[in-house]
N, CA, C and O atoms as CSV, one atom per row, in Angstrom:
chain,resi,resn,atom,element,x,y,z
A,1,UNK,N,N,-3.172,-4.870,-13.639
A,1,UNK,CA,C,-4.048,-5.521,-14.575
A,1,UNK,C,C,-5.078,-6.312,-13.784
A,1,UNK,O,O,-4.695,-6.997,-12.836
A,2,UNK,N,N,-6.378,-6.257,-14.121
A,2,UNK,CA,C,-7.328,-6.590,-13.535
A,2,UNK,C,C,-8.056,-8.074,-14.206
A,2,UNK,O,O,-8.908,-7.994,-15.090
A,3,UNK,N,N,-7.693,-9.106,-13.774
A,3,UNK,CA,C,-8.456,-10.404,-14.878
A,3,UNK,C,C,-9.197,-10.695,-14.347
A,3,UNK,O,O,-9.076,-11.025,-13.167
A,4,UNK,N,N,-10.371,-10.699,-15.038
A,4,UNK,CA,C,-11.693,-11.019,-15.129
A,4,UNK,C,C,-12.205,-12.024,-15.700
A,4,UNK,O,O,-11.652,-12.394,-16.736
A,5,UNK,N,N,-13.417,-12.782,-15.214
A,5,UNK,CA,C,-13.923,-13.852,-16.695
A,5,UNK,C,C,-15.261,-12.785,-17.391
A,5,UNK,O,O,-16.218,-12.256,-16.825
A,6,UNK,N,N,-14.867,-12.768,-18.681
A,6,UNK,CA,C,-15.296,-11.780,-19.814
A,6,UNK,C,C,-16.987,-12.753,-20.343
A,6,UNK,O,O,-18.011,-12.273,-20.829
A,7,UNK,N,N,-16.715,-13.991,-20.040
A,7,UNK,CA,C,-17.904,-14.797,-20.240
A,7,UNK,C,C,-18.958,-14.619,-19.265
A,7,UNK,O,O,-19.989,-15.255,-19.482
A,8,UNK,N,N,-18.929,-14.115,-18.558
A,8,UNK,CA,C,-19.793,-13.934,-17.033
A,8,UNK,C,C,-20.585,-12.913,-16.870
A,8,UNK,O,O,-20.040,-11.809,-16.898
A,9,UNK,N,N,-21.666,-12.955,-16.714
A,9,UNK,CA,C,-22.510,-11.428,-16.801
A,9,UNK,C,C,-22.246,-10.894,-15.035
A,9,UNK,O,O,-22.388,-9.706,-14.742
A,10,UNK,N,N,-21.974,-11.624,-14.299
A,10,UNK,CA,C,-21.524,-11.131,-13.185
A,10,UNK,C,C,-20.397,-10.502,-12.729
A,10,UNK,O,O,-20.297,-9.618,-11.879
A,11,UNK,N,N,-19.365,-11.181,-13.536
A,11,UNK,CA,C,-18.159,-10.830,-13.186
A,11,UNK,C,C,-17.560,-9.275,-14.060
A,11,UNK,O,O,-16.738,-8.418,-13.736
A,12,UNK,N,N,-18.574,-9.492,-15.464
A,12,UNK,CA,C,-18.632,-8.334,-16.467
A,12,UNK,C,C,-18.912,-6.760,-15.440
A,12,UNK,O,O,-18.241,-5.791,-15.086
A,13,UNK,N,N,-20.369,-7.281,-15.271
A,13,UNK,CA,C,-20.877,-6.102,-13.839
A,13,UNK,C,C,-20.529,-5.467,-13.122
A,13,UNK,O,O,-20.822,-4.274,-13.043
A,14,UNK,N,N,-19.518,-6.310,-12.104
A,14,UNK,CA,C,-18.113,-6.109,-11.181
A,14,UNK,C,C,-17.424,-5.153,-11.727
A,14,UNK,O,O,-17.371,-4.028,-11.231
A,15,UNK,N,N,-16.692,-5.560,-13.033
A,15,UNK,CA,C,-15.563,-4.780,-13.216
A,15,UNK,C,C,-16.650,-3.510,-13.912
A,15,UNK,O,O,-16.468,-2.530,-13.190
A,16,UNK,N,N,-17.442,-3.234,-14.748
A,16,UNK,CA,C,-17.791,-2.209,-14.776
A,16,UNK,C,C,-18.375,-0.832,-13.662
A,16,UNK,O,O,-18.598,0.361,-13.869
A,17,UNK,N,N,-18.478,-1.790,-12.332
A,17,UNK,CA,C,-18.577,-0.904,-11.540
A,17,UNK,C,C,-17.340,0.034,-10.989
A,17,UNK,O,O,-17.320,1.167,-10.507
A,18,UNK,N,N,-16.187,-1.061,-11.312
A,18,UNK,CA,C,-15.113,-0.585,-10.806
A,18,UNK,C,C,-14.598,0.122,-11.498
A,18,UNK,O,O,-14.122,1.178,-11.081
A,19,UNK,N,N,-14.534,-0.259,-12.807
A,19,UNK,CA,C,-14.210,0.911,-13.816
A,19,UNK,C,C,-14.968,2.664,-13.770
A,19,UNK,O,O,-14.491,3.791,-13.903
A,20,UNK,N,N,-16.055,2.238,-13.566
A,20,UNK,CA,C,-16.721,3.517,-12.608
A,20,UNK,C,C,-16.375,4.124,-11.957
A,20,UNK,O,O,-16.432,5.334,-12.178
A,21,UNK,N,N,-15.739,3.554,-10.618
A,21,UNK,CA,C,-14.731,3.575,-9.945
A,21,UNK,C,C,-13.648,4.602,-9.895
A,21,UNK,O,O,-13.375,5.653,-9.315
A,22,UNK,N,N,-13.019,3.539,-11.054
A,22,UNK,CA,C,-11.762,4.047,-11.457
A,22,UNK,C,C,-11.430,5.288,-12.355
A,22,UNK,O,O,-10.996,5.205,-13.504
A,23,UNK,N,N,-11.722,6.574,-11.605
A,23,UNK,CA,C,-11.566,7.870,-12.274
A,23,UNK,C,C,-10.501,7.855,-12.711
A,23,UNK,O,O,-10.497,7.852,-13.942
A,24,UNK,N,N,-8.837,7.834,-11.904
A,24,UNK,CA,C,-7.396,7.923,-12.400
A,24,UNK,C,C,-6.752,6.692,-13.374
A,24,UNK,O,O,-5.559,6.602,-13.663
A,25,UNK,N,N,-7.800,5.786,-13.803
A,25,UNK,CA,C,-7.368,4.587,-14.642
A,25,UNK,C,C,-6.331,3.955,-14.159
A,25,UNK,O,O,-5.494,3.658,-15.012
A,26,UNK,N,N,-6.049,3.581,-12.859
A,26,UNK,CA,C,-5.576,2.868,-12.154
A,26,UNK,C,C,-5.033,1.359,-12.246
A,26,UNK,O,O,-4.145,0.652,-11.769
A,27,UNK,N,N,-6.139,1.294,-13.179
A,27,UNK,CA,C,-5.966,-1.056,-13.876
A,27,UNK,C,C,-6.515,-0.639,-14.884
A,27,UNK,O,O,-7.184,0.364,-15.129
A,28,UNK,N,N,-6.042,-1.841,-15.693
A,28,UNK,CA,C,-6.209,-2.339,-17.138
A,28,UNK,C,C,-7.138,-3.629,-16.868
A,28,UNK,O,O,-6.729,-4.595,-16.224
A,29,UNK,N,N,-8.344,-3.551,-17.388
A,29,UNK,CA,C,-9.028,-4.552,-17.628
A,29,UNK,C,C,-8.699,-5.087,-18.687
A,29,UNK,O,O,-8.525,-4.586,-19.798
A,30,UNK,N,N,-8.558,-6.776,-18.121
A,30,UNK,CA,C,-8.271,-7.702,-18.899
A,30,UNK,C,C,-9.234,-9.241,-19.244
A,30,UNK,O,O,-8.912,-10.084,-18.406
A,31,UNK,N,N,-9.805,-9.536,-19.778
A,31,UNK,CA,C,-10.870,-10.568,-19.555
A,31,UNK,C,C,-10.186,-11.777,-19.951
A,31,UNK,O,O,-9.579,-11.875,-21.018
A,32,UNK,N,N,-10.294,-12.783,-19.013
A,32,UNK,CA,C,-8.903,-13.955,-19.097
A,32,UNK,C,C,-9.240,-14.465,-20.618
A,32,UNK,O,O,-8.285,-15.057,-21.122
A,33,UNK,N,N,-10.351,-14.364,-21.420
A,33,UNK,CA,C,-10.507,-14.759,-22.403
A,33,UNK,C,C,-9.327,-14.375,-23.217
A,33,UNK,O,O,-9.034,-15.325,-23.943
A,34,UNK,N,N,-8.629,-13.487,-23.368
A,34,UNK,CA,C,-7.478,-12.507,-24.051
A,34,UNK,C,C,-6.257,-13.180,-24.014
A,34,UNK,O,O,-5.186,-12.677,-23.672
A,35,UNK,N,N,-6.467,-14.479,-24.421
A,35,UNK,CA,C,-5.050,-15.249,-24.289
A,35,UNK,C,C,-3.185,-14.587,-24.393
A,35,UNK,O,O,-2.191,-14.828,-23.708
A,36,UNK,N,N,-3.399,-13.809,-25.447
A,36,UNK,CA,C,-2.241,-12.985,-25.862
A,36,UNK,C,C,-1.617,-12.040,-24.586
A,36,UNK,O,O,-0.416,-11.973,-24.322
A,37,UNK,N,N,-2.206,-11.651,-24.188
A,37,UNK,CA,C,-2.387,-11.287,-22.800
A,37,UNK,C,C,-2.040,-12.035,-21.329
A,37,UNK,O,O,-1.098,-11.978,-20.538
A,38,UNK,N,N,-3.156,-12.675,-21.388
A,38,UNK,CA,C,-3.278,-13.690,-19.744
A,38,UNK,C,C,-2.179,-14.095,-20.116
A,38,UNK,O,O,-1.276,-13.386,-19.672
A,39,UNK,N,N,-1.763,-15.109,-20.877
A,39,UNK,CA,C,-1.053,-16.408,-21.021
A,39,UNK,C,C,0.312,-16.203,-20.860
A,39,UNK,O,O,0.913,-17.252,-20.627
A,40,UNK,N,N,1.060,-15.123,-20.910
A,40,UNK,CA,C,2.550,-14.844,-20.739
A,40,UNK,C,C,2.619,-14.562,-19.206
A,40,UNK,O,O,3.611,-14.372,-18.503
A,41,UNK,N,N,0.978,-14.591,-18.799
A,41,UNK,CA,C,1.299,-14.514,-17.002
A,41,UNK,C,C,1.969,-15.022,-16.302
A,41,UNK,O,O,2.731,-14.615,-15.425
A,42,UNK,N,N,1.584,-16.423,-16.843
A,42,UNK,CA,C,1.745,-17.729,-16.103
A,42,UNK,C,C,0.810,-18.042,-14.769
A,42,UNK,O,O,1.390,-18.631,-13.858
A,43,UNK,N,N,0.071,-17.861,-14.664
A,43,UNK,CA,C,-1.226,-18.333,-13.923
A,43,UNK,C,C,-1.822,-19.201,-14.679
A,43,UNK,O,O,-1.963,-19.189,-15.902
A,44,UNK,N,N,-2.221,-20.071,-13.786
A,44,UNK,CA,C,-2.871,-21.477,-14.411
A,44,UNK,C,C,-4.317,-21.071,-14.578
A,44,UNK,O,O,-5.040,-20.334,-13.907
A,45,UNK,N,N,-4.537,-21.845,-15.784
A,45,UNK,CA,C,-6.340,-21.530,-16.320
A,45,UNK,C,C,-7.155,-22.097,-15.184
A,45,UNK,O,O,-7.779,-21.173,-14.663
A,46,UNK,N,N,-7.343,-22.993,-14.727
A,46,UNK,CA,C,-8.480,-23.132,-13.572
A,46,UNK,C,C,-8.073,-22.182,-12.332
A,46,UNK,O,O,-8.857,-22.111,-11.386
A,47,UNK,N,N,-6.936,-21.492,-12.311
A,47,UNK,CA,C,-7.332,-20.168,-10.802
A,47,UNK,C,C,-7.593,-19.261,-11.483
A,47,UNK,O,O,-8.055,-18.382,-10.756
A,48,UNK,N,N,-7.546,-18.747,-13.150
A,48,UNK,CA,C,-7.778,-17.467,-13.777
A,48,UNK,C,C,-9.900,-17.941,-13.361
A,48,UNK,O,O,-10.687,-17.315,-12.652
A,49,UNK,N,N,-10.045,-18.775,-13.887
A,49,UNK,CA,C,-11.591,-19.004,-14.173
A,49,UNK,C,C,-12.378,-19.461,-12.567
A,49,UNK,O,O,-13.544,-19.773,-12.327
A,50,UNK,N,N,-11.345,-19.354,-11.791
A,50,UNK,CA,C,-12.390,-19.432,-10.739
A,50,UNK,C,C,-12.315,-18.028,-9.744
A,50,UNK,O,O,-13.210,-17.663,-8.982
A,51,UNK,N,N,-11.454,-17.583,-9.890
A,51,UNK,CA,C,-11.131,-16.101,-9.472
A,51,UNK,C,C,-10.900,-14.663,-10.265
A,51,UNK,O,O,-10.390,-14.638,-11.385
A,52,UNK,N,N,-11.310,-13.516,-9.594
A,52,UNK,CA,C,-10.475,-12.409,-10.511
A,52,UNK,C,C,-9.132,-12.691,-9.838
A,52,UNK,O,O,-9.008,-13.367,-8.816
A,53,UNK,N,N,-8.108,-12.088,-10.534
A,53,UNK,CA,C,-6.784,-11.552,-10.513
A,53,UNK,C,C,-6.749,-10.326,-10.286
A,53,UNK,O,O,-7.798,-9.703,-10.445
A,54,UNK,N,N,-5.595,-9.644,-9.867
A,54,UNK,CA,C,-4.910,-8.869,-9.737
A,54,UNK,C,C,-3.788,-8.781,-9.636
A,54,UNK,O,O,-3.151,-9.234,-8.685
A,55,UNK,N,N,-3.036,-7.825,-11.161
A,55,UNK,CA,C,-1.681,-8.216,-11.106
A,55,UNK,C,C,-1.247,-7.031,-11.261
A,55,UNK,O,O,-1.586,-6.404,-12.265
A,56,UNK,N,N,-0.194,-6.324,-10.067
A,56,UNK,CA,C,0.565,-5.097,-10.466
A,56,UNK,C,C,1.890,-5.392,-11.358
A,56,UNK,O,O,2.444,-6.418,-11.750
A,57,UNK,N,N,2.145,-3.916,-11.497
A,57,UNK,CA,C,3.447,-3.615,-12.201
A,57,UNK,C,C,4.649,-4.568,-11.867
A,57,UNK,O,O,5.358,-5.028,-12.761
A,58,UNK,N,N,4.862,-4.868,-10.409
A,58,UNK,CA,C,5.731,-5.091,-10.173
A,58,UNK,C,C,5.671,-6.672,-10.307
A,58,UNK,O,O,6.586,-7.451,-10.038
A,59,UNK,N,N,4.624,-6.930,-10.698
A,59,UNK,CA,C,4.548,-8.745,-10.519
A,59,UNK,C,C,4.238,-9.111,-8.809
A,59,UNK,O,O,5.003,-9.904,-8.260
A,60,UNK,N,N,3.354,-8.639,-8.198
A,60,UNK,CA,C,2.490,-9.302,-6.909
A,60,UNK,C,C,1.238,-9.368,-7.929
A,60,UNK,O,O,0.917,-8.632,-8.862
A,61,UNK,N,N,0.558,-10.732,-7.298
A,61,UNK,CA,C,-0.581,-10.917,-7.555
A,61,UNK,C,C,-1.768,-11.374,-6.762
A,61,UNK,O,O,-1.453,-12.424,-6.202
A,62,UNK,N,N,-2.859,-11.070,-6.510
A,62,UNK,CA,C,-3.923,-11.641,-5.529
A,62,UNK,C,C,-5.062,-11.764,-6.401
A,62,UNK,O,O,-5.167,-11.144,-7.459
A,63,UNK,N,N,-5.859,-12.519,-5.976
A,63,UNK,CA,C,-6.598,-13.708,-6.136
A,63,UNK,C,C,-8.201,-13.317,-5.119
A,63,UNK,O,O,-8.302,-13.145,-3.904
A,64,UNK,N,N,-9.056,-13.287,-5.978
A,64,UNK,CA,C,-10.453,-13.700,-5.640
A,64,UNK,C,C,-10.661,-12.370,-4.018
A,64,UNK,O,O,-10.379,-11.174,-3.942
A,65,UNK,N,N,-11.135,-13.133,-3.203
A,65,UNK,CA,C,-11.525,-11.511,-2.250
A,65,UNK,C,C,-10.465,-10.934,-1.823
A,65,UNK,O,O,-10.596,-9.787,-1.397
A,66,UNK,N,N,-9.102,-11.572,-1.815
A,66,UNK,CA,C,-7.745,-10.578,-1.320
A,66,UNK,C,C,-7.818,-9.321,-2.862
A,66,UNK,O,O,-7.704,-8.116,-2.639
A,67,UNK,N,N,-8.055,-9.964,-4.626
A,67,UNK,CA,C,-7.958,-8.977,-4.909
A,67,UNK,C,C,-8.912,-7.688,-4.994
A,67,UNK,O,O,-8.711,-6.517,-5.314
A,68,UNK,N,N,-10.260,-8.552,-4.487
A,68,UNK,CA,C,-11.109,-7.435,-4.580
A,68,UNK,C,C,-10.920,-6.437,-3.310
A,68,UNK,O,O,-11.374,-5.296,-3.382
A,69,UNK,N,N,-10.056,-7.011,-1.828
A,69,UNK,CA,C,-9.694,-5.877,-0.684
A,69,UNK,C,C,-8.316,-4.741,-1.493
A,69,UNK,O,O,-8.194,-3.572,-1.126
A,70,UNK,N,N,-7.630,-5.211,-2.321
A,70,UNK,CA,C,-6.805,-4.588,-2.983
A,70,UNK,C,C,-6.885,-3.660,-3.561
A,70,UNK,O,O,-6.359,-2.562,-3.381
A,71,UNK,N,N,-7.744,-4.119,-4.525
A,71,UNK,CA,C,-8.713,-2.910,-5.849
A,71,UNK,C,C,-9.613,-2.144,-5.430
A,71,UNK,O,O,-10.198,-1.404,-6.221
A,72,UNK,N,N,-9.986,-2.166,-3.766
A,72,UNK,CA,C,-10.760,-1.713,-3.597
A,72,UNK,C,C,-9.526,-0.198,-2.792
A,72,UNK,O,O,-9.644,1.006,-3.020
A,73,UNK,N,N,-8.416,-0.913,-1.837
A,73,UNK,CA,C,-7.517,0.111,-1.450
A,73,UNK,C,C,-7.003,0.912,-2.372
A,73,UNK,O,O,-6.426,1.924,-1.974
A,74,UNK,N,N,-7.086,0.673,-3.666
A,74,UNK,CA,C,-6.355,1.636,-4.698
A,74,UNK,C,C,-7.584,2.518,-5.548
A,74,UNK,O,O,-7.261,3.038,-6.616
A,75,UNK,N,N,-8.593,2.626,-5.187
A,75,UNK,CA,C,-9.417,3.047,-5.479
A,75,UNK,C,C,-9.364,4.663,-4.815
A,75,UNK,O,O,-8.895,4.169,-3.790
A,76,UNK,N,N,-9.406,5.678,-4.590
A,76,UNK,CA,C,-9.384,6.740,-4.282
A,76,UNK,C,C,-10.865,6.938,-4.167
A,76,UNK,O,O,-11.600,6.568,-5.083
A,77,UNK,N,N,-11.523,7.727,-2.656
A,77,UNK,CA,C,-12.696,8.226,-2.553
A,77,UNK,C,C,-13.296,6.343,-2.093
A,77,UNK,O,O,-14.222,6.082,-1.325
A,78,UNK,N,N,-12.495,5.406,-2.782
A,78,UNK,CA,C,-13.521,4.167,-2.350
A,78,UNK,C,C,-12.921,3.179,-1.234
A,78,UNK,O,O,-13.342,2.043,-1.015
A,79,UNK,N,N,-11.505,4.032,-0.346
A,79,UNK,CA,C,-11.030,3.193,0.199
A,79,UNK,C,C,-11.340,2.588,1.733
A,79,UNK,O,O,-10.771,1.696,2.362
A,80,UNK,N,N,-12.722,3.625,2.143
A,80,UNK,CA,C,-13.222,3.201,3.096
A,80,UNK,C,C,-13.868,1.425,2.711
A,80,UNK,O,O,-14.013,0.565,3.579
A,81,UNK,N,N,-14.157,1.238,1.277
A,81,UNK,CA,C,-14.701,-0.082,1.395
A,81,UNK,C,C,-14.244,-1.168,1.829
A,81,UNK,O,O,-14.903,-2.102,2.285
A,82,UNK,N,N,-12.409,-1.055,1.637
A,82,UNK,CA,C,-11.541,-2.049,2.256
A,82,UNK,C,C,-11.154,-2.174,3.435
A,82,UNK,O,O,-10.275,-2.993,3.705
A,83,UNK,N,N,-11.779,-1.319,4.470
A,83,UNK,CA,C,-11.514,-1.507,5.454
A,83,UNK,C,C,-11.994,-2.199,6.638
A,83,UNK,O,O,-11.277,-2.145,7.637
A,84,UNK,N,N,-13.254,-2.939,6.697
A,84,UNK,CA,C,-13.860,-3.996,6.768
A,84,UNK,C,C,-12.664,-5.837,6.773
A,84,UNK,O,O,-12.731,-6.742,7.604
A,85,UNK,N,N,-11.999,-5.773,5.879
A,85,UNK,CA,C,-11.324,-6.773,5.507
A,85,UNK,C,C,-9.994,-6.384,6.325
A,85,UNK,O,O,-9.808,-7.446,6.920
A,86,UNK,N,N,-9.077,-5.634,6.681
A,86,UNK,CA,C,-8.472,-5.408,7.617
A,86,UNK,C,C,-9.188,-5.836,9.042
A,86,UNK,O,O,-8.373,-6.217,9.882
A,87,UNK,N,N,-10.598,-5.841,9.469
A,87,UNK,CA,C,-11.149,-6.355,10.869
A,87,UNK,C,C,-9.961,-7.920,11.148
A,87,UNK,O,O,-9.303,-8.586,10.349
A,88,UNK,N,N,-10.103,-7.987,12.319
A,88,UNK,CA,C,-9.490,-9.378,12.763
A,88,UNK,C,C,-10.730,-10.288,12.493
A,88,UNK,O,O,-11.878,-10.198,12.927
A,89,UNK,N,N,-9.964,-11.490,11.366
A,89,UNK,CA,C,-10.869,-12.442,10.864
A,89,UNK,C,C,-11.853,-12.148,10.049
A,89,UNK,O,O,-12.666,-13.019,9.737
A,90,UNK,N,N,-11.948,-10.730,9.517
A,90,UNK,CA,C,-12.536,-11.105,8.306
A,90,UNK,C,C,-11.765,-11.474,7.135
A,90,UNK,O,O,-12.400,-12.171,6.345
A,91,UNK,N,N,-10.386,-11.157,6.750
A,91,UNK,CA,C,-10.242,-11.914,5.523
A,91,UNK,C,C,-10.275,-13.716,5.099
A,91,UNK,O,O,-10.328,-14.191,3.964
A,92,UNK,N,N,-10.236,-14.285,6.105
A,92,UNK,CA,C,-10.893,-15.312,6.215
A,92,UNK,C,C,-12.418,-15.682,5.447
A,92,UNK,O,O,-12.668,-16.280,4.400
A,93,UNK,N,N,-13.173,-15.127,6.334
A,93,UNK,CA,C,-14.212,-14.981,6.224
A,93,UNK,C,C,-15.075,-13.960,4.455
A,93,UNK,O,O,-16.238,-13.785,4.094
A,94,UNK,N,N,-14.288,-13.730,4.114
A,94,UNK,CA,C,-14.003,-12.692,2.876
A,94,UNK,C,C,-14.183,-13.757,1.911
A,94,UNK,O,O,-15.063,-13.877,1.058
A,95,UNK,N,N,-12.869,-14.770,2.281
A,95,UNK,CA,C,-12.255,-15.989,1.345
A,95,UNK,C,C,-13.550,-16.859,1.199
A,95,UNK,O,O,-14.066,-16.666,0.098
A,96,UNK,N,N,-14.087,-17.567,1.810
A,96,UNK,CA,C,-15.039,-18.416,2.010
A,96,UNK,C,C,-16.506,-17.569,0.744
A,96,UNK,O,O,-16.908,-17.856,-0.384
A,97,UNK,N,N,-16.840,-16.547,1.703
A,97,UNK,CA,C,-17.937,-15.352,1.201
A,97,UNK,C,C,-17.681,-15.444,-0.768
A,97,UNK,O,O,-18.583,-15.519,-1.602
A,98,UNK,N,N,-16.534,-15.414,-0.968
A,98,UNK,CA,C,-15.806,-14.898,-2.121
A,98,UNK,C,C,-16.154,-16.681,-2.987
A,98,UNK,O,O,-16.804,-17.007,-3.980
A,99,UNK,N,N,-15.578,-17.219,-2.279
A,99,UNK,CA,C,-15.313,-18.714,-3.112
A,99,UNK,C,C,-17.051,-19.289,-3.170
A,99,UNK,O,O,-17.341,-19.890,-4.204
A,100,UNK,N,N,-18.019,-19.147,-2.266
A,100,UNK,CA,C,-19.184,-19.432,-2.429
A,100,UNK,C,C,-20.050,-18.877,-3.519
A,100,UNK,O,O,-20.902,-19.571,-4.074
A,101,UNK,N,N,-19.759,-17.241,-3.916
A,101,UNK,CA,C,-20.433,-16.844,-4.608
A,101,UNK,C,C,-19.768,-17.074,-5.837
A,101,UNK,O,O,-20.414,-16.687,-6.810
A,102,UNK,N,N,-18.866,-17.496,-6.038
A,102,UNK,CA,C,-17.980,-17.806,-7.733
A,102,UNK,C,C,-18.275,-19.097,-7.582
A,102,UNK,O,O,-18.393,-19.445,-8.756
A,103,UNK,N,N,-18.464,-19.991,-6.965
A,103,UNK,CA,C,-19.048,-21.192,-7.462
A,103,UNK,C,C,-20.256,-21.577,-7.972
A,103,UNK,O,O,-20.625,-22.624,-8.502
A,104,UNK,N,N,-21.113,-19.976,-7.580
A,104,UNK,CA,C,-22.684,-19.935,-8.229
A,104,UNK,C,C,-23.174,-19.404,-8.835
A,104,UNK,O,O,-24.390,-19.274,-8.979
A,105,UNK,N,N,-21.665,-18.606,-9.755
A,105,UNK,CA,C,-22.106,-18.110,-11.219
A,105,UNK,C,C,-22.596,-19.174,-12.508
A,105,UNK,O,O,-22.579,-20.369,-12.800
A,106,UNK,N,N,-22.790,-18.592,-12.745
A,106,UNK,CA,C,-23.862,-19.534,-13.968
A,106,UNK,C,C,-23.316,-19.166,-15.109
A,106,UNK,O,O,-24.038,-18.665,-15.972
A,107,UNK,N,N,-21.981,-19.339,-15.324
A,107,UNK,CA,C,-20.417,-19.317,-16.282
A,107,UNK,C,C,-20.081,-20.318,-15.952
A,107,UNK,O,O,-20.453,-20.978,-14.982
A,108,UNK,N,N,-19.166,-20.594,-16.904
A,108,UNK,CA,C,-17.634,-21.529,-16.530
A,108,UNK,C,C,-16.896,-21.059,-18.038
A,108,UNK,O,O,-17.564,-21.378,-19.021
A,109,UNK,N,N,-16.088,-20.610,-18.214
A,109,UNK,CA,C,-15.299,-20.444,-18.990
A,109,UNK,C,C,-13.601,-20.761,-19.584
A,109,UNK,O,O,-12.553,-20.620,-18.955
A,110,UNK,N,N,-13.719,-21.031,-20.406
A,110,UNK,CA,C,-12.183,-21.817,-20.711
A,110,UNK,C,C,-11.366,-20.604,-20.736
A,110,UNK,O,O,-11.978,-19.562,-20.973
A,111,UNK,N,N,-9.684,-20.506,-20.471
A,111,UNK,CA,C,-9.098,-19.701,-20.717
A,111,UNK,C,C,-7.956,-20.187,-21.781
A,111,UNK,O,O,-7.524,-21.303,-21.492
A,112,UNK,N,N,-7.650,-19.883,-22.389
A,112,UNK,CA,C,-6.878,-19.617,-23.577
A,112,UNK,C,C,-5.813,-20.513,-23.587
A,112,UNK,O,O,-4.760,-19.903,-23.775
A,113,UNK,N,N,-5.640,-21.872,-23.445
A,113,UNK,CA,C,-4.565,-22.111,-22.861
A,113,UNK,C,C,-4.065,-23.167,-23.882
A,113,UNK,O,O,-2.977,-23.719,-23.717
C-alpha cells in the first residue's frame, strides 16, 4: 500500500507517475486522507503528512526517500532507478534531498485522526 497526501498536487503527480509505472499493479494507492484505511495502520498523522509510506503485505514499512528507493525496486523495467541509492552515502543524502523538498510543498494536510 502506497500512502500518499491526496491534498497535494505534487505528491498526486508522483503517484500517478508511478501508477504508470506500475503495469503488474504491484501497490494500492492510498491517499492518507482515507481514514478507514490509514488509521488501522497505526502510523502517526504528522509522519503520514510529512512523508509517503510504504506498507507491504507483511507489515514492513518505509518512509519518505527509503520508500520511494523501494517502490522504485519493485517496479519492473524501472529498477535501474534505485540503484543510485544503493551508492555508498547516498541514502543519506536521499533523506535530506527527500525531507527538503516535502517541506516545500505548498500542502499541509490533516489526516484522519
Amino acid at each position: 500500500m502506497l500512502i500518499y497526501d491526496g491534498a497535494c498536487a505534487f505528491c498526486r503527480d508522483a503517484v500517478m507517475l508511478v501508477r504508470r509505472w506500475d503495469r503488474q499493479r504491484a501497490f494500492e494507492y492510498v491517499p492518507l486522507q482515507d481514514s478507514a484505511r490509514v488509521v488501522p495502520l497505526g502510523i502517526p498523522a504528522p509522519a503520514l503528512v510529512a512523508a509517503l509510506h510504504l506498507r507491504l503485505p507483511d507489515g514492513r514499512v518505509w518512509a519518505g526517500a527509503d520508500a520511494v528507493a523501494e517502490v522504485l525496486r519493485r517496479l519492473p523495467g524501472k529498477r535501474w532507478l534505485a540503484a543510485p541509492f544503493a551508492l555508498p552515502g547516498a541514502q543519506p543524502l536521499a533523506r535530506r534531498v527527500y525531507a527538503w523538498v516535502a517541506a516545500r510543498r505548498q500542502c499541509r494536510a490533516v489526516a484522519g485522526r
